[in-house]
C-alpha positions as CSV (number, residue, x, y, z in Angstrom):
1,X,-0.5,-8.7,-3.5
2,X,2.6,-6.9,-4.5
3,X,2.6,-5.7,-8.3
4,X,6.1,-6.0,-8.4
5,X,6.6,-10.1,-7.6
6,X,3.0,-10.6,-9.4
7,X,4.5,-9.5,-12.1
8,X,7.9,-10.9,-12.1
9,X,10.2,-7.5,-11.7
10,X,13.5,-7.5,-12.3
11,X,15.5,-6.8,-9.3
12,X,17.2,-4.0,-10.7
13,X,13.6,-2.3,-11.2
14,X,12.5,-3.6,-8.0
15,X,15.4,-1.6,-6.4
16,X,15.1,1.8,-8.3
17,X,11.5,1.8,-6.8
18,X,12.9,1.1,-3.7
19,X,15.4,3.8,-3.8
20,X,13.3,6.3,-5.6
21,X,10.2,5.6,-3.2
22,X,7.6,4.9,-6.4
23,X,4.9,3.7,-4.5
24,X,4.8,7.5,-2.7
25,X,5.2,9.3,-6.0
26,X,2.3,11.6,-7.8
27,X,4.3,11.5,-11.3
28,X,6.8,8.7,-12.9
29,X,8.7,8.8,-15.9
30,X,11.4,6.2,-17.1
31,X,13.7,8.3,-19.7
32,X,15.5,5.5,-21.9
33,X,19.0,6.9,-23.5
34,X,22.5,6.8,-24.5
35,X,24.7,9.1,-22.0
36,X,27.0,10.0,-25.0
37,X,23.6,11.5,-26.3
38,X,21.4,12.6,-23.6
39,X,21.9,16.4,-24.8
40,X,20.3,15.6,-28.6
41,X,17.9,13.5,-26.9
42,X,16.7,16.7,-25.1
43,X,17.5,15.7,-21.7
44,X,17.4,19.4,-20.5
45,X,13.7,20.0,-21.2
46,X,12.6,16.7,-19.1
47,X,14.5,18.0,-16.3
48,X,12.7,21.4,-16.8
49,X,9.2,19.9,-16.8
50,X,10.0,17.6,-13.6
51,X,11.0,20.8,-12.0
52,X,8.0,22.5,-12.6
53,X,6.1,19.2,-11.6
54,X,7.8,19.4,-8.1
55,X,7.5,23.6,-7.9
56,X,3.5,22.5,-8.2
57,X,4.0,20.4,-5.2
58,X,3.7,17.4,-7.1
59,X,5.9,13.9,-5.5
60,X,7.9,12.7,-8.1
61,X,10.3,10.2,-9.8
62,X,12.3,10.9,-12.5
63,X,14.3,7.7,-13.8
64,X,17.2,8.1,-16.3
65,X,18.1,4.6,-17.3
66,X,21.4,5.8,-19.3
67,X,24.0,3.4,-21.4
68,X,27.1,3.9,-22.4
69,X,28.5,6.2,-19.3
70,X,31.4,4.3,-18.2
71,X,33.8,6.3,-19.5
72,X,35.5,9.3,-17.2
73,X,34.1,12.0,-19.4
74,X,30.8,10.7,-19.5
75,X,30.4,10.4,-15.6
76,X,31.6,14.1,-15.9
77,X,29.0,14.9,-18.3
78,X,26.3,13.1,-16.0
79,X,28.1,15.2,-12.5
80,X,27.5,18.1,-14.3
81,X,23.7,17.3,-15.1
82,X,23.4,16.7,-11.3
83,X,24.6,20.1,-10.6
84,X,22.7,21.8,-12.5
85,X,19.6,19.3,-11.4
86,X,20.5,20.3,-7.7
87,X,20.4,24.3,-8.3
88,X,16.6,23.5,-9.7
89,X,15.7,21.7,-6.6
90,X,15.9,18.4,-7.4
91,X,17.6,15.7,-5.4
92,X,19.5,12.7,-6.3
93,X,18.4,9.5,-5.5
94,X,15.2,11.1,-3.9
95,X,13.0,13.2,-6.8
96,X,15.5,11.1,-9.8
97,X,17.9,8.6,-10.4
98,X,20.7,7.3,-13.0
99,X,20.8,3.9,-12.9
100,X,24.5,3.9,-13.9
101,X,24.8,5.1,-10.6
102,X,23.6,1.5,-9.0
103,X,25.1,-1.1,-11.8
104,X,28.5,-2.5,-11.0
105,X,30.8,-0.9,-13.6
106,X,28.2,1.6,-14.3
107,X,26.2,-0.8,-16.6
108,X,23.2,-0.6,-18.6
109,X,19.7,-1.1,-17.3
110,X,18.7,-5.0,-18.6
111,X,15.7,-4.3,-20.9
112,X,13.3,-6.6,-18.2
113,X,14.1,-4.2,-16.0
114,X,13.3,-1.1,-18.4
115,X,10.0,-2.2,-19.2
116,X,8.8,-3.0,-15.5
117,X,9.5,0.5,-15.3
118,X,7.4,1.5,-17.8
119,X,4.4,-0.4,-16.3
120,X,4.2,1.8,-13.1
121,X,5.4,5.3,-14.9
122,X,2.5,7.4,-15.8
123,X,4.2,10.5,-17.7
124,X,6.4,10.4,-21.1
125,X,7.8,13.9,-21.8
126,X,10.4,13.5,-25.0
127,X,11.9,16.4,-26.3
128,X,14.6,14.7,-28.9
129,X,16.1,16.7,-31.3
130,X,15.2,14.8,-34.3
131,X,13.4,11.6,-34.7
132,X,11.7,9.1,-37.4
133,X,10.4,6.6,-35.6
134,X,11.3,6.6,-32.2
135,X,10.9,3.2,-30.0
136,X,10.4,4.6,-26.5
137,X,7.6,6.4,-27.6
138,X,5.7,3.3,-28.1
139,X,7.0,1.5,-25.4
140,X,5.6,4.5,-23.4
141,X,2.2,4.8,-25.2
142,X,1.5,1.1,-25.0
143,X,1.8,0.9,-21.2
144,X,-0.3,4.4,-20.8
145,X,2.3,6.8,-20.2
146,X,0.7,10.5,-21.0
147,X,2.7,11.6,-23.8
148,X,4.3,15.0,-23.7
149,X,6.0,15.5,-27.1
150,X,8.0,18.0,-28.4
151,X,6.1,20.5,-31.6
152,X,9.1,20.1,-33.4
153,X,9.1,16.5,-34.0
154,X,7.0,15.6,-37.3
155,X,7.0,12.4,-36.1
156,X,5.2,13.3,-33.3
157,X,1.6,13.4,-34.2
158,X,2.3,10.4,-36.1
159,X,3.1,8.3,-32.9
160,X,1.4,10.4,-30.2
161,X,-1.5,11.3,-31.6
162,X,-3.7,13.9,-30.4
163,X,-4.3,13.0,-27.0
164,X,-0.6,14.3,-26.1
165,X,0.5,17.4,-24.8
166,X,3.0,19.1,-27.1
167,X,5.5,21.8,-26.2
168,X,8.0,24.2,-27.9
169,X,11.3,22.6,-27.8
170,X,14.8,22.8,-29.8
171,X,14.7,20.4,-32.4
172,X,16.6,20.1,-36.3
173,X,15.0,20.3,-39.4
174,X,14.2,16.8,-41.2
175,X,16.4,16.8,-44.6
176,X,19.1,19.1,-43.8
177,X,22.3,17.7,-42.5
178,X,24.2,18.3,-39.6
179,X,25.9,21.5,-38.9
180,X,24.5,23.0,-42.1
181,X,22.6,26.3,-42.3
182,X,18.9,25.7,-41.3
183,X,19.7,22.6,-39.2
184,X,19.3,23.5,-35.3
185,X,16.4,25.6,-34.4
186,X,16.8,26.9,-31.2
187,X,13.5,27.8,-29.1
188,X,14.1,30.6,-26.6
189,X,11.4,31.1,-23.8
190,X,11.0,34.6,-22.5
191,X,10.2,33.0,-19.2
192,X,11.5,29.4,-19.1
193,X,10.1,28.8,-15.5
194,X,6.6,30.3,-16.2
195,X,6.2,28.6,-19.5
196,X,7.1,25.1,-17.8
197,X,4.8,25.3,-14.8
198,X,2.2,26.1,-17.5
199,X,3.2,22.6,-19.2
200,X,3.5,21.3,-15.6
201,X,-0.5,22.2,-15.1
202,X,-1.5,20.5,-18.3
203,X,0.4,17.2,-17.2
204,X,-1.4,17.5,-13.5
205,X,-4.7,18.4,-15.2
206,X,-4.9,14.9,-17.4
207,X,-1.8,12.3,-15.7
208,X,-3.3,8.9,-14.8
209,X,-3.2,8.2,-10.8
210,X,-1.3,4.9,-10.3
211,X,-1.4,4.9,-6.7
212,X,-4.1,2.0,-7.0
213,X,-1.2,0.0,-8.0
214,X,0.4,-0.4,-4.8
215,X,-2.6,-0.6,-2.6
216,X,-1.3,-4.1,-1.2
217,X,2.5,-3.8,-2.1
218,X,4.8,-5.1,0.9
219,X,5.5,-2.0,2.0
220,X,2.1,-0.5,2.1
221,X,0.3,-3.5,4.2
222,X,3.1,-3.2,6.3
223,X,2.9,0.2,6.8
224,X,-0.9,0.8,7.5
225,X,-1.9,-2.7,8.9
226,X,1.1,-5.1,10.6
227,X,3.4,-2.7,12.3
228,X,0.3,-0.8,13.7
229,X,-1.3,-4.3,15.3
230,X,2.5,-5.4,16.1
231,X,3.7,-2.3,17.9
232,X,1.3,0.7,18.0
233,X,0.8,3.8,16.8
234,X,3.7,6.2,17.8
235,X,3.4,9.3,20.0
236,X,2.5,12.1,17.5
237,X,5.2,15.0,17.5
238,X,6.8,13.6,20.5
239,X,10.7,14.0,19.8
240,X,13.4,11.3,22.0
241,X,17.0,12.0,22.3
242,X,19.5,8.9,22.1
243,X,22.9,9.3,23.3
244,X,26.0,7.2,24.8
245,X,28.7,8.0,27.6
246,X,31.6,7.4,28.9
247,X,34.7,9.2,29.5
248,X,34.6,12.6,26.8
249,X,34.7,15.3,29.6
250,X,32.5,17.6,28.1
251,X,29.5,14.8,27.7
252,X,27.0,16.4,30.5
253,X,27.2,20.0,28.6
254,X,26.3,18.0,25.6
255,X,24.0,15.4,27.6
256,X,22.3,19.3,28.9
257,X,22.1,20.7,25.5
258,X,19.9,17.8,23.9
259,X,17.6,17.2,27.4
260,X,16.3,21.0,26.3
261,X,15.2,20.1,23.0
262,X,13.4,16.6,23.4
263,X,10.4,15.7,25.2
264,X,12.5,12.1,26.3
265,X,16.1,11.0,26.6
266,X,17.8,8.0,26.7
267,X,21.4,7.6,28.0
268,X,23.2,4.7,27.5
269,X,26.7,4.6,30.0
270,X,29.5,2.6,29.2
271,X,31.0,0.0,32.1
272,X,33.1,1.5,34.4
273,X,36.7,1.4,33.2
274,X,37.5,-0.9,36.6
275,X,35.2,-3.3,35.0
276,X,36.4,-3.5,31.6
277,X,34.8,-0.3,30.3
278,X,35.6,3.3,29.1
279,X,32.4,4.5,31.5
280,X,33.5,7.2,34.0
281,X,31.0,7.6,37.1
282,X,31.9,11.7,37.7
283,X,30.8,12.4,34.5
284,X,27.4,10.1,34.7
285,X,26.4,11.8,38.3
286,X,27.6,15.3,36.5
287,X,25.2,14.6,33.7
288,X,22.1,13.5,36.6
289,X,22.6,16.4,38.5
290,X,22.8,18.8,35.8
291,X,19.3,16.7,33.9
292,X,16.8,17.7,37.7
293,X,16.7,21.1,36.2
294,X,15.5,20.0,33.0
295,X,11.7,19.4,32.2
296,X,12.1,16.1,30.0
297,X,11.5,12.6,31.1
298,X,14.9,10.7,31.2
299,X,15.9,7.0,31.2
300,X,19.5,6.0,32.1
301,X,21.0,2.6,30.9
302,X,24.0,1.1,33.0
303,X,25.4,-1.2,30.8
304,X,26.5,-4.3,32.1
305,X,28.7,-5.9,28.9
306,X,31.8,-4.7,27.2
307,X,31.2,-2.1,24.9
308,X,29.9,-3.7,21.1
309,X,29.5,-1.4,18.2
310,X,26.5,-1.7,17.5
311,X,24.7,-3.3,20.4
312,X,25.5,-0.2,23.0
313,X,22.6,1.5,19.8
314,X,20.4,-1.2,19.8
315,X,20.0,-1.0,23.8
316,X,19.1,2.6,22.9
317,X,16.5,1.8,20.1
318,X,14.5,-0.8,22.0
319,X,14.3,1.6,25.3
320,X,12.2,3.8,22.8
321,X,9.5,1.0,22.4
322,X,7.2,1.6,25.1
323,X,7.9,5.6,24.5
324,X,7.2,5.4,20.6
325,X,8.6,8.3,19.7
326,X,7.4,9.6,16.2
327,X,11.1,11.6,16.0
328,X,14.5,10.7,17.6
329,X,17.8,12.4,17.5
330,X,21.1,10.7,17.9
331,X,24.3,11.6,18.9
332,X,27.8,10.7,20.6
333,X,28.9,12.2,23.5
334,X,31.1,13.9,21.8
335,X,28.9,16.1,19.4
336,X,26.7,19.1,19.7
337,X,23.9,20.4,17.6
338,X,23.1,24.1,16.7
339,X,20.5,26.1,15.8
340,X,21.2,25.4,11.8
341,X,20.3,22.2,12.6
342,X,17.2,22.4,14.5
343,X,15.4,24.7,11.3
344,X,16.2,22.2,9.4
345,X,15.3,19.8,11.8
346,X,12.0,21.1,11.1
347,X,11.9,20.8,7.6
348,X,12.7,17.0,8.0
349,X,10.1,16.3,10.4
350,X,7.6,18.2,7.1
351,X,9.2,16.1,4.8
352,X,7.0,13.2,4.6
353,X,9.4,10.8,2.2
354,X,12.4,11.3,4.2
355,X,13.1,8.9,7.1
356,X,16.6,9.6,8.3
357,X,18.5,12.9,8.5
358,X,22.1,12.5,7.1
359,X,24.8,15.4,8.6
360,X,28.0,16.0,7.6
361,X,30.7,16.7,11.2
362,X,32.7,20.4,11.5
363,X,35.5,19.6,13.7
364,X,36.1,21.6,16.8
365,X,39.0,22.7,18.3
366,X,39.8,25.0,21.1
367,X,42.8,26.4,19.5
368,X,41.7,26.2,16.1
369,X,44.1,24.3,15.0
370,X,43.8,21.8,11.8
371,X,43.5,18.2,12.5
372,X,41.8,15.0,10.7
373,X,38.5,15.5,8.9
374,X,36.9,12.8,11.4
375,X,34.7,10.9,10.0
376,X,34.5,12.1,7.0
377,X,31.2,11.0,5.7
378,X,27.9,12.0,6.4
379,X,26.3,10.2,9.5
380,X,22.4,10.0,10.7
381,X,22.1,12.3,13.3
382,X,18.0,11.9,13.4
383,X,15.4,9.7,12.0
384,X,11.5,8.9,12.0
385,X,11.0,6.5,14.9
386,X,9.0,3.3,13.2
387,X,8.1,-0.2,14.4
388,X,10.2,-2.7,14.1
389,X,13.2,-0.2,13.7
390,X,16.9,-1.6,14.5
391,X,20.3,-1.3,14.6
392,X,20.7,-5.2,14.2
393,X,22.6,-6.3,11.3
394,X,24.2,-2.7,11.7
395,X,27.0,-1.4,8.4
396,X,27.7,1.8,9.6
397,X,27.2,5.5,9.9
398,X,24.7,5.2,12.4
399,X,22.0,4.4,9.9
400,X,18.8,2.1,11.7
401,X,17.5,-0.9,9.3
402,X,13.5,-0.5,9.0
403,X,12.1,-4.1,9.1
404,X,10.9,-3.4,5.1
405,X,14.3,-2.4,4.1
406,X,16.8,-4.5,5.9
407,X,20.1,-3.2,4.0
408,X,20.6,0.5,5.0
409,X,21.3,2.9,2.2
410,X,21.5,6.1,3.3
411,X,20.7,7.1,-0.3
412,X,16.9,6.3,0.3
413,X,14.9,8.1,1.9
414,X,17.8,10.3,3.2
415,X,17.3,14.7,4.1
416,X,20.5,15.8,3.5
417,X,21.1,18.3,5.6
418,X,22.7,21.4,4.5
419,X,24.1,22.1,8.0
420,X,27.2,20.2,10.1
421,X,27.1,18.7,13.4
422,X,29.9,19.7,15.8
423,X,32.5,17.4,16.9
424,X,34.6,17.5,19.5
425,X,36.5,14.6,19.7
426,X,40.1,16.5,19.0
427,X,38.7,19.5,21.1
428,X,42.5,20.2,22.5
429,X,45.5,18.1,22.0
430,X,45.1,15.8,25.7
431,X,41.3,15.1,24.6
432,X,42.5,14.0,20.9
433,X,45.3,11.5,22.4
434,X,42.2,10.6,24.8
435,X,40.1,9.7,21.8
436,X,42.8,8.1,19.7
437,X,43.8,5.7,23.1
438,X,40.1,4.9,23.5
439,X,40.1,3.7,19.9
440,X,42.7,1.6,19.8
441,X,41.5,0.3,23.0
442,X,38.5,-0.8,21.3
443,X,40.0,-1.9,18.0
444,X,38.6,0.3,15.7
């Protein structure tokens, strides 16, 4: 029984959980507010307490269902929140969200949709500047949100209570108006990050465990009952390597490099080109001699159809269902990984929310030379290896579908990796007209 369709989410709130992973999270907070007055609202201290909450180790979900930010300043005001957001360790679209950033024309958050959110949060912090009788406080208290109020509200104690947690936080004297002397006080912390991850503590100390709520979600019988009895357990720590050829001349270096760092490779190789293909046979016995000298397992598929976009990766994926790998990397023949990548390679396969591993390319050249940023977009370059995972139904960028989320968005779940994979594909002028003939070839 899924709380969500038992009780009648709105699909907007059904896919910020999605996105944001809710049914994983230790601490959830939905923060109602106008964009053109998220600063009075005291959006700054939230974001300093869920930092704290996430330097204590705690999983969390931040949701900032903003109005009003379709203008160009205010999606500068919000970029710059995100920066600053990033510097403190927090991630976008992992640890919080703007749900401007999901509604078409950067729309508000239907107010369904805002209270289904309010039934699976479990924290309030609210550090406004100046209140009387503020509405999302109640909404909060009346679905059992832990309240974490600012000192300086004298509404506060009124609305919270004393079962709240109360903090110092700027705030404006009642009676005074705006901009005249006595108005703003200004709270200065002589160590802003110690005095948070004391308010941090208090939150962990008393906030309400939800987790009970998704105990049979979707997700979560799939997860720990169905794909187990469908497909297995997979091969714990056991890394595959996934990779296509066909003509790029410098595939069996690359083909080399991975076979070192997997335990399995698969290798899928293009038709011969006097069959129809781009597949050319020195380069596939290059890459089987130079693989007897590596200690890793290797399976080598010989296609036998033209070459499809996506089906030449889903030949690849399904080869890994008797191996069930718990990681695999993927890459074109034309691309090579470094050690930047395999540290963080590590940190991905600790990273226990993160199912895909999203890479940015750095084009090589042998005579340095500038040419076309290509592609230029992030791509998967690994993921978790899970049952039921595909490439059917494929959009792009090398992103699998899991059978629970069948419409890839590499904004969930994604380790964005600080580090670039190398491409090759204009490595020297003859190998870039190669490429760019091979493309139009194909039609893409």
């Amino acid at each position: 029984k899924d709380y969500r369709s038992f009780n009648n989410f709105h699909k907007l709130a059904y896919r910020v959980t999605d996105i944001l992973n809710v049914q994983k999270k230790d601490i959830i907070q939905i923060f109602p507010h106008c964009t053109t007055r998220m600063d009075s609202k005291g959006i700054d201290t939230v974001i300093e307490v869920f930092a704290a909450l996430k330097r204590r180790g705690k999983d969390i979900a931040l949701v900032f269902a903003n109005s009003n930010s379709s203008t160009k300043s205010m999606q500068k005001v919000i970029a710059s929140k995100k920066k600053k957001m990033k510097i403190m360790g927090l991630i976008d679209k992992k640890d919080y969200l703007f749900t401007s950033d999901i509604i078409k024309d950067h729309g508000s958050l239907p107010r369904k949709a805002v209270a289904n959110l309010f039934q699976i949060s479990n924290v309030f912090v609210f550090a406004s500047w100046r209140e009387v009788s503020p509405n999302v406080v109640l909404e909060a208290k009346i679905n059992g949100n832990l309240l974490v109020m600012s000192k300086g509200l004298p509404c506060a104690k009124e609305f919270a209570g004393k079962d709240a947690i109360y903090f110092e936080a700027t705030y404006k004297t009642p009676g005074i108006q705006d901009g005249l002397k006595g108005d703003i006080k200004k709270v200065i912390y002589d160590n802003k990050k110690e005095y948070f991850n004391i308010i941090a503590d208090k939150i962990i100390d008393r906030v309400q465990d939800k987790s009970y709520l998704w105990e049979f979600s979707f997700n979560n019988i799939w997860e720990k009952q169905f794909a187990p009895l469908l497909y297995g357990h997979s091969n714990s720590g056991l890394v595959a390597g996934i990779m296509s050829i066909s003509w790029f001349p410098l595939s069996a270096e690359f083909v080399t490099d991975l076979a070192r760092q997997v335990d399995h490779l698969v290798l899928w190789f293009d038709l011969p080109k006097d069959k129809g293909g781009a597949g050319d046979p020195k380069i596939l016995a290059d890459c089987k001699e130079r693989l007897k000298e590596i200690d890793c397992t290797v399976e080598i598929i010989e296609s036998k159809r033209k070459w499809s976009q996506w089906k030449w990766r889903e030949d690849l994926i399904r080869a890994l269902d008797k191996v069930k790998p718990e990681y695999v990397i993927t890459l074109d023949s034309d691309e090579q990984l470094d050690q930047a990548f395999y540290e963080e390679f590590e940190q991905f396969k600790r990273d226990k929310y993160s199912t895909i591993f999203m890479s940015m390319p750095e084009m090589i050249t042998a005579d340095e030379r500038e040419v076309d940023k290509t592609p230029a977009c992030m791509h998967c370059k690994a993921f978790k290896w899970y049952p039921g995972i595909t490439y059917k139904d494929y959009k792009g960028y090398a992103i699998p579908n899991l059978p629970v989320r069948p419409v890839p968005d590499y904004h969930i779940n994604s380790f964005y990796a600080k580090s670039k994979y190398r491409h090759y594909c204009y490595y020297t002028p003859e190998i870039e007209q190669m490429h760019k003939e091979n493309k139009e070839w194909r039609g893409i």
